[in-house]
FITI-226077 format. One record per residue (C-alpha): x, y, z. Coordinates in steps of 0.5 Angstrom, whole numbers, plus 500, padded with zeros to 3 digits. Example, Ala and Ser with C-alpha at 12.3 -4.5 7.8 and 13.67 -1.06 7.14 Angstrom:
<recs>
525491516 527498514 
</recs>
This chain:
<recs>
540879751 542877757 549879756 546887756 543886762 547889768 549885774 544885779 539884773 542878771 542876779 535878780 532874774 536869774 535868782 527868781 527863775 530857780 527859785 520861782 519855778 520850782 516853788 510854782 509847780 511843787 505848789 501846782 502838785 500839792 494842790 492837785 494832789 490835796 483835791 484827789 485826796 479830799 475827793 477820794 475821801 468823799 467818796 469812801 465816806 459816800 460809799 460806808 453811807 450807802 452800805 449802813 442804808 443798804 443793810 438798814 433796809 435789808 434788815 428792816 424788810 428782806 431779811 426780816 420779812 424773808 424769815 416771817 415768809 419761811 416762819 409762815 411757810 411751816 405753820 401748821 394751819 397753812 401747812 394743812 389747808 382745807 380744800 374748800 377755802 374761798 375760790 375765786 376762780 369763778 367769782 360772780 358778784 350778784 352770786 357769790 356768797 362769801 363763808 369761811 372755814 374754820 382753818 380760814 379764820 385761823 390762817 386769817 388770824 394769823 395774817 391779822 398778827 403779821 400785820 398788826 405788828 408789822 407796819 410795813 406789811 400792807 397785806 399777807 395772802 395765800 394761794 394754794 394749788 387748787 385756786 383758793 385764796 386767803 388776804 388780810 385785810 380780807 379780800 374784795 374782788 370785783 372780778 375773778 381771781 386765779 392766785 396760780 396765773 398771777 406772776 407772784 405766785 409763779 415765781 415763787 412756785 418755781 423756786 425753792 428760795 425766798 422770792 422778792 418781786 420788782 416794786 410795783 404800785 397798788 391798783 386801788 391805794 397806788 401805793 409803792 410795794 414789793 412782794 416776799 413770797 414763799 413756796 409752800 410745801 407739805 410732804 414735799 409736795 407743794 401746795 400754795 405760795 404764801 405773800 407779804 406784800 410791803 410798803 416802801 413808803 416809810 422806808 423810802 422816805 427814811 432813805 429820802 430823808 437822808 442826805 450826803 452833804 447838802 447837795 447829795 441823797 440816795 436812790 434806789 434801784 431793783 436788781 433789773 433798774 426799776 428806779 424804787 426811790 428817786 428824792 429828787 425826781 419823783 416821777 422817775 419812780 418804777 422807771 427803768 435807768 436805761 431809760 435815760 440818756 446819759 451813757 454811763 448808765 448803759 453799763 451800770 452794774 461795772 460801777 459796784 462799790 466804785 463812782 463815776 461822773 455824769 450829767 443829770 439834769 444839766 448838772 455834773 453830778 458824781 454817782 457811786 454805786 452799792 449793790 446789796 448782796 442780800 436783795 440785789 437792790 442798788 443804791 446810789 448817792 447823786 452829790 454835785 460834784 462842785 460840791 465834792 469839789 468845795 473843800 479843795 477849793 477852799 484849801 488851794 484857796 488857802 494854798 494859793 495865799 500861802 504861795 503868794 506870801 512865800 513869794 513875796 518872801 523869796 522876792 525879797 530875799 532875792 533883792 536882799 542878796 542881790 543887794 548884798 551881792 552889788 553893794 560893792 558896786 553902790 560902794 565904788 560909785 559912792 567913792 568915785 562920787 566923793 573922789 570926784 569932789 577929793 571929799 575923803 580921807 583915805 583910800 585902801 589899795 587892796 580893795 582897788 586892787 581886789 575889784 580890778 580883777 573882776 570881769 564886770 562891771 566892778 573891774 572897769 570901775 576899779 581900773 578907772 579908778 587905778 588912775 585915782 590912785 593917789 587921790 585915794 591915798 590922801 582919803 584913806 583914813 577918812 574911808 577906814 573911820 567910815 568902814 570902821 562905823 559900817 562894820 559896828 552895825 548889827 543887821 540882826 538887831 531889832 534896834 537900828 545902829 546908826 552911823 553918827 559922824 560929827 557935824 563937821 565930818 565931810 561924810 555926814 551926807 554919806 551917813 545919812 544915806 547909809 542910816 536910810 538903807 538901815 531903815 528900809 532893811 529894818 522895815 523889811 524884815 519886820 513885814 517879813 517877821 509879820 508875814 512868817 507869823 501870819 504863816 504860822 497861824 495858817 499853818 496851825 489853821 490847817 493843822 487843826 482842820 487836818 485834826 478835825 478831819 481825822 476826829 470825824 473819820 475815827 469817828 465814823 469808823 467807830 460808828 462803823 463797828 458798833 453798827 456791824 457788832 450790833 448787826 452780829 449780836 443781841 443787844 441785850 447779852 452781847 452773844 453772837 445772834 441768829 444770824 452770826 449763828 446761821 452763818 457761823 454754822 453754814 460754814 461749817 456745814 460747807 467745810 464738811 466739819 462734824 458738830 453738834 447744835 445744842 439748844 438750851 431752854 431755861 425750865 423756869 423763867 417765865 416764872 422769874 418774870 412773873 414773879 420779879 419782873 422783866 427787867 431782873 429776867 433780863 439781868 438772869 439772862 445776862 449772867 447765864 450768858 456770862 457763865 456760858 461765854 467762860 465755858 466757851 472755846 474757838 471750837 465751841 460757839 455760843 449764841 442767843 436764839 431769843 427768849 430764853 433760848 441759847 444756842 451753842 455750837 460744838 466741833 466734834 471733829 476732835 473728840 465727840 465723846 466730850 460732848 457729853 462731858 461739856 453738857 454735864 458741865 453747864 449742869 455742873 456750873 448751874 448746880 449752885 443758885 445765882 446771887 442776883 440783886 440779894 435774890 438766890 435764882 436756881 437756874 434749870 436747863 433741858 437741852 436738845 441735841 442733834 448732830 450734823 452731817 448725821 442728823 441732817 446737812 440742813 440749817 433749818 432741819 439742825 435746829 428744828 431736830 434739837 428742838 424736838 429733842 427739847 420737846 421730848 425732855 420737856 416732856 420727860 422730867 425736865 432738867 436733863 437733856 437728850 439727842 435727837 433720834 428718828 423716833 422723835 421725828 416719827 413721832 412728831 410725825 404721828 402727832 401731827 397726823 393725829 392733829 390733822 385728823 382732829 381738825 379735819 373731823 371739827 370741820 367735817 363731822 368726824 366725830 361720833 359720842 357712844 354712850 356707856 350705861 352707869 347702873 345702880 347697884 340697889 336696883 339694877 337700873 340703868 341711872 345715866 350715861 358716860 358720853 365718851 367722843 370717837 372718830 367715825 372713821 379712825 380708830 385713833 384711841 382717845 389716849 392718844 389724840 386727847 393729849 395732842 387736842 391738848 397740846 394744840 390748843 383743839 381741845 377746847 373747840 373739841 370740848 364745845 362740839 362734844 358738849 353740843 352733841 350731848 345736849 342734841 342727842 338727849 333732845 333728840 332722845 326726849 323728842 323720842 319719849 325715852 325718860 330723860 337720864 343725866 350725861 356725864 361729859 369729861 372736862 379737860 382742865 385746859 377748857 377752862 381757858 374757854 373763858 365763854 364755856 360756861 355761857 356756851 353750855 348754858 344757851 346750847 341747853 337753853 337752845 334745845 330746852 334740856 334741863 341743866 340736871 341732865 348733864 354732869 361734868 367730870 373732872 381730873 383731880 389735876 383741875 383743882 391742884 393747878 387752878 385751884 382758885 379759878 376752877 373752884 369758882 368755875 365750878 361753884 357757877 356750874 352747880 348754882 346751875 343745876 349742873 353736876 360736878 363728879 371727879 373722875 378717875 379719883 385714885 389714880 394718882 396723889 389723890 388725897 382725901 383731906 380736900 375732898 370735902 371742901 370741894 363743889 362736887 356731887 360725885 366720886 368716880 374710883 379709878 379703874 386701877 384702884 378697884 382691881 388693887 382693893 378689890 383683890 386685895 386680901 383685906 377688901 376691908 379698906 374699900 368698904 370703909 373708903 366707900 364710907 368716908 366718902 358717903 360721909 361727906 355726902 358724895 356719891 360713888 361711881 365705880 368704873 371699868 369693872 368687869 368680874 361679878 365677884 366685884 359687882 358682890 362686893 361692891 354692892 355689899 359695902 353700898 357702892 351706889 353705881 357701876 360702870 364697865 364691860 360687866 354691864 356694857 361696852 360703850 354703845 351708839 346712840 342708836 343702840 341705846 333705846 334697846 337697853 335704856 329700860 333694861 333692869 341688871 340682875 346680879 
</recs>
């Protein structure tokens, strides 16, 4: 077929064929190649969005509420849970009568916290493994309630983790929530399970609120498919997924980190799948896939067009040298055109000659012409003047050479075709200069959405690692955190590395804070950071635990004896004041020390053993520092012992007050009593539960049930006809944060009709120089009253005689110690004329703990007004004391 085709179709079709082909699928692969591109993007940038939610919602929830469940867990009231808490196992409503322990109210106060301060947190209960049950908000069942057949309660109890439960909805508010809970175990015995129950609402609608394009957003699903979130179907909620019909969700796990296709309501849809590995939760981005698509549509849009132009332009070049490549042809027909009229001048030979060779077309003209031959001879020089003219022309010029010939010239007709074929040429490559330029401007359209594109994904890579360096750091001193710290020492406790964790503690900010406020606090911890971070080494670890507490890691497993040498250096670096803000800060650290695997392999048992450390040197001096021994721990162990003891005798009436008589030494009569608190059933000395009352804060209601005691017993002792003697109660100075003590003491008289003169409050010279202001006014209230003031153990530390007489006080009781020193002293002179200072002021004097007879001459000699000791009597029962009440001391 081609073999009928003329020369220049030939040229033409066969041009356009290598040209076009090649052109049209490498056109085809770009733009394929251009979508996948463009939709793997997507993808990874659906994928980055999921884990940003993810870790949103973990940090915000699990994370979060799994340490205030193990925070909860270790709490001293919960840890040691009364008994007798409400049950609910047996609840009748026209019958039960709701009452609380005071351990209830504590742990429900407790509960109050966690939810006042945590929005999310709809309620936080505890069961215990005698069936008692404690809720905040408090609990209102309307049928009987057993905490230990509920399943939250059974499956924490059956795991020593954290446990999160499937979503499920509210009975009453259908609300949708999820349950945190934690076993609770008390000398490795567990004793409840303890409950956050969270509202996903907020969160959900945070997740909700979230789309990915226009068309896309993102549902979460529990570990076993519960659907949590579904913006778009909200029936779906707390569904199972394999309840739908789509087959891809069959196997839904395979997806994790990866995307795949489907229908979702008659639309084809692209899942990608991201499963949290700190709650299992998985979550789902649901985009239209034409969507996806969108942009790739838009560039092979933009490709298509681009192919259109260039095929336009390689059809032209084709028909440009395809004309090229016939012009001979054009050229002999216009010859023979002439030669058939003789209207020329000149024919060349060797152009017949050099045609006449050619297998084509142009070979049989040429010979058709070989008979013209002299024809042409006779027209040459009229044909060399054109081909001269033809030759002058530049194509490349944007100007047209045209051929002028002379109006009589007999070629005029020719140049007129000639200057037409020069114009169509010059229109033509100025379309195709237009459409080169219009190229460009596409081009460099696509060049800048190709940088525009790069911008945003640098862009969201930088967002990507300020969000994981803030997931690892506190914002405030850009240390590692808790959790950088929990991992960072986990691992090591996994590669069997030994270490040591050394927990600082600043000595004196709160009162940099009280005094120059939070902000300049935070610039103080700024630079401790800072100077602790120059210390610092790959095998040394520092991190903020919060507050004004830093936590730092040491690798022992070069060289242990440095240890020592890098905490003597920290004191070194902070032996100089800060200069901060022209204010000079003396920075003081304790700091406790525990080592592993020596101490423990356990993370928790780590810290909590170098903050017992802590304690002790806290407790030691400050400014120092110590490791962690098992004494530390049997002691810990003692105290809380102690503390369990004091709450269980508040709550159970434990307690007892014995009575010590106070004689007065000019009469030998029995003028008042000390009342002095005791276990019933312990024989704990008060040495050491009254330090442990005070740490933990019991010594107040402790100071309130002594109080109530004393006053019940003088009515009692009234009732019975004994003559009404005046009780010294001690008064420890932390009772004066009971802001309503005063009120307490002045309606328990009132209730039992005793008379204020009957009841004296001692006090430590430490009430006056910690608070002095305060306690002075308390004081002043008290005897305006009719209540005694006397200070009691006075000489048994820096007691100092200047201030005694600006101080409201009715009496003086000399140290137990300060009588045996001067009353054995060589020159007993100095108690005599101590005694007459003091009687000077108009102060009373009580001497306790004596024991010799020699004392008591001597005492009475230098006009000591009272006694109070062995010598006379051991602290007696309240029972006891009608035998000896009127008794009358000879000496």
């Amino acid at each position: 077929m081609l073999k009928n085709l003329s020369i220049r179709k030939k040229l033409i079709f066969s041009m356009l064929l290598i040209c076009l082909v090649p052109f049209a699928f490498g056109t085809l692969y770009i733009k394929g190649t251009t979508e996948k591109w463009l939709y793997q993007n997507s993808i990874i940038h659906t994928q980055t969005i999921l884990r940003q939610v993810a870790q949103h919602v973990d940090e915000s929830i699990i994370v979060a509420m799994k340490d205030m469940a193990s925070m909860l867990v270790l709490d001293e009231n919960i840890q040691h849970v009364d008994a007798d808490i409400n049950n609910y196992t047996s609840f009748a409503p026209e019958t039960y009568q709701y009452t609380s322990t005071e351990n209830e109210r504590k742990i429900s106060n407790l509960f109050k916290s966690v939810v006042d301060t945590h929005p999310f947190v709809a309620f936080v209960s505890f069961g215990t493994e005698f069936g008692g049950y404690i809720e905040y908000p408090q609990f209102s069942p309307s049928s009987p309630y057993d905490p230990r057949v509920r399943e939250w309660y059974i499956n924490a109890r059956s795991s020593d983790d954290v446990v999160v439960s499937e979503p499920y909805e509210t009975t009453v508010s259908k609300e949708l929530v999820v349950s945190i809970d934690k076993k609770v175990k008390s000398d490795q015995e567990t004793i409840g399970v303890v409950s956050l129950t969270i509202r996903l609402h907020d969160i959900m609608g945070d997740v909700s609120a979230i789309k990915i394009g226009t068309s896309g957003y993102v549902s979460i699903l529990s570990p076993n498919n519960i659907i949590i979130n579904s913006p778009m179907n909200p029936d779906w909620i707390l569904s199972n997924v394999h309840e739908m019909t789509n087959d891809e969700f069959i196997n839904f796990d395979q997806y994790n980190n990866k995307s795949f296709e489907g229908m979702l309501n008659g639309v084809n849809k692209v899942f990608t799948l991201y499963i949290s590995p700190i709650s299992g939760w998985k979550y789902v981005s649901i985009v239209d896939k034409s969507e996806i698509l969108e942009q790739s549509r838009e560039l092979s849009g933009l490709l298509l067009l681009i192919s259109v132009i260039m095929a336009i332009i390689v059809i032209i070049f084709v028909f440009l040298i395809s004309s090229y490549i016939t012009k001979p042809i054009l050229t002999l027909s216009q010859m023979i055109k002439k030669m058939a009229n003789f209207n020329f001048d000149e024919y060349e030979h060797s152009t017949i000659d050099e045609f006449s060779k050619n297998k084509d077309e142009i070979g049989e003209i040429s010979s058709a012409l070989g008979a013209m031959q002299s024809n042409f001879i006779e027209l040459k020089n009229s044909l060399d003047h054109m081909d001269s003219q033809i030759r002058s022309i530049q194509v490349e010029e944007t100007s047209i050479k045209r051929l002028n010939l002379s109006s009589d010239n007999p070629f005029k007709g020719i140049a007129y075709s000639i200057n037409g074929l020069l114009e169509k040429v010059s229109s033509y490559l100025a379309t195709i200069k237009e459409n080169n330029e219009e190229i460009s401007v596409k081009n460099d359209m696509l060049i800048a959405s190709e940088e525009e594109l790069i911008a945003q994904l640098e862009e969201i890579n930088t967002q990507q690692i300020k969000i994981n360096f803030l997931a690892e750091h506190d914002p405030l001193t850009n240390l590692p955190n808790r959790r950088s710290f929990h991992r960072m020492l986990s691992d090591a406790i996994t590669m069997n590395k030994r270490g040591a964790v050394i927990l600082l503690d600043m000595d004196n900010f709160k009162s940099i804070n009280d005094t120059l406020g939070h902000i300049f606090g935070d610039k103080v911890l700024q630079k401790i950071a800072e100077k602790l971070t120059t210390i610092s080494t790959e095998n040394i670890f520092v991190s903020r635990f919060g507050g004004d507490e830093f936590l730092i890691a040491y690798d022992l497993n070069d060289d242990s004896e440095s240890l020592d040498q890098y905490v003597q250096t920290i004191f070194n670096m902070f032996s100089t004041p800060l200069l901060i803000d022209k204010h000079e800060i003396k920075v003081e650290f304790s700091m406790g020390i525990s080592k592993f695997p020596e101490d423990s392999i356990d993370f928790e048992q780590i810290i909590m053993y170098a903050d017992l450390a802590l304690y002790h040197v806290k407790n030691t001096g400050k400014n120092h520092y110590a490791y962690f021994d098992k004494q530390m721990a049997m002691h810990l162990k003692q105290k809380l012992e102690i503390q369990s003891n004091l709450r269980y005798a508040l709550e159970n009436d434990g307690f007892k007050i014995v009575y010590q008589p106070q004689v007065a030494l000019d009469s030998g009569k029995i003028i008042g009593y000390e009342a002095l608190l005791r276990f019933k059933e312990h024989s704990i000395s008060p040495v050491e539960f009254i330090p442990v009352a005070e740490e933990s804060g019991l010594i107040i209601p402790l100071g309130r049930k002594v109080t109530f005691m004393v006053i019940k017993q003088i009515a009692s002792w009234i009732k019975m006809g004994l003559k009404a003697k005046p009780i010294a109660i001690n008064f420890s100075v932390l009772q004066l944060n009971d802001l309503e003590y005063k009120q307490f003491l002045f309606d328990t008289l009132k209730q039992f009709d005793v008379p204020p003169e009957l009841i004296q409050i001692e006090i430590t010279e430490h009430i006056f120089l910690d608070n002095k202001s305060s306690a002075i006014s308390f004081m002043n209230d008290l005897r305006s009253n009719g209540i005694k003031i006397a200070v009691d153990d006075f000489g048994a530390e820096y007691s100092s005689l200047s201030y005694l007489a600006t101080l409201p006080i009715d009496t003086l009781k000399f140290d137990r110690e300060m009588n045996l020193k001067l009353l054995n002293h060589a020159n007993v002179e100095v108690i005599e004329k101590l005694i007459a200072f003091v009687h000077a002021l108009n102060l009373k004097i009580i001497a306790e703990g004596i024991e010799d007879q020699n004392h008591i001459r001597l005492l009475h000699l230098y006009n000591c007004d009272v006694v109070q000791g062995y010598y006379f009597s051991k602290p007696l029962e309240a029972n006891e004391i009608i035998a000896i009440d009127k008794h009358i001391y000879t000496f």
